[in-house]
N, C-alpha and C positions, 0 to 999 in steps of 0.2 A: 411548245408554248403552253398548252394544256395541260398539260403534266404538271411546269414547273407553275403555275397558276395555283394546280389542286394544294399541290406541297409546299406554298407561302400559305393557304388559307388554315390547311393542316396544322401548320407549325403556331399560325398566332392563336388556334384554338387547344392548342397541348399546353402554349406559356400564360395563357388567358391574356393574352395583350390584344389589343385593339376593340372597338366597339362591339357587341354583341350582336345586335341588329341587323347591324354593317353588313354583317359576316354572315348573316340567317342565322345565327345559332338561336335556341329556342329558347324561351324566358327561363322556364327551368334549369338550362345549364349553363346562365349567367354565374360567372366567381361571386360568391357573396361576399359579402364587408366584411373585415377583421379587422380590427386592431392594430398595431402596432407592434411587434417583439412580445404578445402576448405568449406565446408556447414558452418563450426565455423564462417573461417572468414568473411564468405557472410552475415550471421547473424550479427556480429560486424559490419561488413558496414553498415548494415542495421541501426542497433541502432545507430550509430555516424552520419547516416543522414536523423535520426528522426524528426530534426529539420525542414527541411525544407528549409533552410534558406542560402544554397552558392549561390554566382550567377546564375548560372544554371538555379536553382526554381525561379528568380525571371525576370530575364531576359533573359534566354534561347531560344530557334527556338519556343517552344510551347507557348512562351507567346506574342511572336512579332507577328501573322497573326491576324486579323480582324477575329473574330470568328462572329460575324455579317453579313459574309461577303456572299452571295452567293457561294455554297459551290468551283465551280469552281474558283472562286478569289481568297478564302480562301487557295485552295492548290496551286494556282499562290504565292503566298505571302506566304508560307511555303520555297518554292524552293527556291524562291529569297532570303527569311533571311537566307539558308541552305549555297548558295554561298556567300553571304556576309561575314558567320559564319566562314572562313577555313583561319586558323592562324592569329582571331581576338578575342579581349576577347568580352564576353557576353556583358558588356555595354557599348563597341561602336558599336558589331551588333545592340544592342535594339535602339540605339539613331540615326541609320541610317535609320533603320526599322519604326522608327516614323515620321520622316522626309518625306521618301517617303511617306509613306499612309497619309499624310498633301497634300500632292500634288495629289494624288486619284491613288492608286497601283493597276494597272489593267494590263492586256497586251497590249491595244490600249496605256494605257496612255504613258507605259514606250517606245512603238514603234517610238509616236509623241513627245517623248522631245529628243533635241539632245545631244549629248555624254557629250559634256562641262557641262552643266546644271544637265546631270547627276552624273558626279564625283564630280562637288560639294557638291550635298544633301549625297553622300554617304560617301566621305572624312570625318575621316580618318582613314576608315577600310581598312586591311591590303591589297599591294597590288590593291590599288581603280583604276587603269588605265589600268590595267589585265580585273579588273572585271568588267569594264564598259563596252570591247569589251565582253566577254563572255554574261554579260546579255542582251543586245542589238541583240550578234548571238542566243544564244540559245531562246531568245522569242519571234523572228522573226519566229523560227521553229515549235517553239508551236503555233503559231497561223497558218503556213502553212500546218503545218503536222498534229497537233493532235487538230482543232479547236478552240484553244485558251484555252485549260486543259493541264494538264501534262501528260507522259508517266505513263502506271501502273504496268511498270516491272520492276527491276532494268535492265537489259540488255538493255533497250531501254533508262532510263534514263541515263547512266553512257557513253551515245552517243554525249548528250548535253555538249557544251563547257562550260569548268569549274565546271562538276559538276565528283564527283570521289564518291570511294564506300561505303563510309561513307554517304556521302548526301544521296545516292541513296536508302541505307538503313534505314536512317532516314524521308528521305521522304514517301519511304510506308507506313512505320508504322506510322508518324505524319496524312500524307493526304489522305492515303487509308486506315487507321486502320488495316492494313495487316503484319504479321511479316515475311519478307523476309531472316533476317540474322541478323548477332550481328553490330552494328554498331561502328567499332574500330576509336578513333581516340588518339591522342597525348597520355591523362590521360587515358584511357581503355589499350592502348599498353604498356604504363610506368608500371601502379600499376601491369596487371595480369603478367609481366614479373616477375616484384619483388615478387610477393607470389607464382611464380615458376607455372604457370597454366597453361605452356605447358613443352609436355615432354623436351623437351630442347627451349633455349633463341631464340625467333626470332627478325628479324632485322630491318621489315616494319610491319604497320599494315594488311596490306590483310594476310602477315603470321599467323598474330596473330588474324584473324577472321577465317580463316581456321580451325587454332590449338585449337580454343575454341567451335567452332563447331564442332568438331570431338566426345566431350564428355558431354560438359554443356549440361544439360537437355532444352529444347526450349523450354518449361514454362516461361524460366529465360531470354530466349531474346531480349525478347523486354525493361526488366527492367533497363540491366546491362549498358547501356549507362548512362542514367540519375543517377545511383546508384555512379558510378566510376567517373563521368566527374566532379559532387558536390565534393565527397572526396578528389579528386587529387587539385580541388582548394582550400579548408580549410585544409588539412591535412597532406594525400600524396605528399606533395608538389614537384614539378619537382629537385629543388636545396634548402638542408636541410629541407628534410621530417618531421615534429613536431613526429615523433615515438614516444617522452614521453607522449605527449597526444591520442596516437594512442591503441583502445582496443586492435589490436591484436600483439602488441609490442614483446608477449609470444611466437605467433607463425608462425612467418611471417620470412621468410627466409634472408631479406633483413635490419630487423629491428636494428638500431643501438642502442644496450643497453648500 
């Protein structure tokens, strides 16, 4: 009777069925929440952006820096294209981004040119008279504060003016190869809302880098930016989503059939 007692309690703790509690198991090795057919449709993402080929991959933050560049430049000119990057499309950051590094994108250089001269090479990414005062204060402060490199924490980045927690996290991971967190922005908010990937709808993105960090496996976070931000431009579209062209049209909670 003992026996077969250990081996029913065994068995509901290998399939995670029944209460936790119930069962003594310990808070820590309660199943955590997922989603629904989420691995399906992460794989569908996956193969729908096989290609390679949305803006993103081709003119994205990781294609705009001087990889040439001494590596401290290289992640000066990561940031900079990261702030240029917020509510502009990928080819007018890339065409602002080439502009400046024509004129030598350093932190001395962008110190010694003045404001006017700057909002014209960067015009007319979104916002350009915002972002002329932010990159002017925050690389004044890189050069007082942190030698003429960037910060290597999010915390001390997300200090700098104009820079919020998507750069911050796109920044680690682009210029310190480090994955600090999931980096949410407009198309990573939209789609995981729409395939239900938090327990309930949230309203800002820091919601929804919380709500996906609480479960997504961290293998997967450094991907899901670059995975979601291509789809949301080819597919997922913000206004009239192409769902008939969309693989996971079958299982997507949002899908208009």
């Amino acid at each position: 009777r003992r026996s077969r007692r250990r081996k029913s309690i065994a068995i509901a703790y290998e399939s995670g069925q029944g209460d936790g509690a119930e069962q003594g198991m310990p808070e820590t090795q309660r199943p955590r929440w997922e989603p629904r057919d989420w691995r399906q449709q992460l794989e569908r993402i996956r193969e729908m952006r096989r290609n390679r080929d949305a803006p993103v991959d081709e003119m994205g933050v990781e294609k705009c820096y001087d990889s040439s560049a001494p590596p401290q430049v290289m992640r000066y000119q990561v940031l900079l294209s990261l702030m240029l990057s917020s509510q502009t499309k990928d080819q007018v950051t890339s065409a602002a981004m080439l502009r400046l590094r024509q004129h030598g994108l350093t932190v001395d250089s962008i110190l010694q040119m003045d404001d006017a001269t700057l909002g014209q090479i960067i015009y007319p990414v979104g916002f350009w008279r915002n972002k002329v005062k932010y990159i002017k204060q925050t690389t004044a402060i890189l050069k007082q504060k942190y030698g003429g490199d960037i910060p290597r924490t999010v915390e001390e980045l997300v200090q700098l003016p104009g820079v919020g927690p998507k750069m911050a996290h796109l920044a680690m991971n682009i210029a310190w190869d480090s994955v600090s967190g999931i980096a949410v922005d407009t198309h990573v908010h939209r789609i995981t809302n729409r395939l239900k990937w938090m327990k309930k709808e949230t309203r800002y993105p820091e919601e929804t880098r919380v709500a996906l960090e609480d479960w997504l496996p961290r293998d997967l976070w450094r991907e899901l930016n670059w995975l979601l931000v291509g789809f949301g431009q080819q597919t997922c579209l913000p206004v009239n989503p192409r769902c008939n062209e969309c693989l996971n049209q079958d299982i997507c909670p949002a899908a208009k059939r």
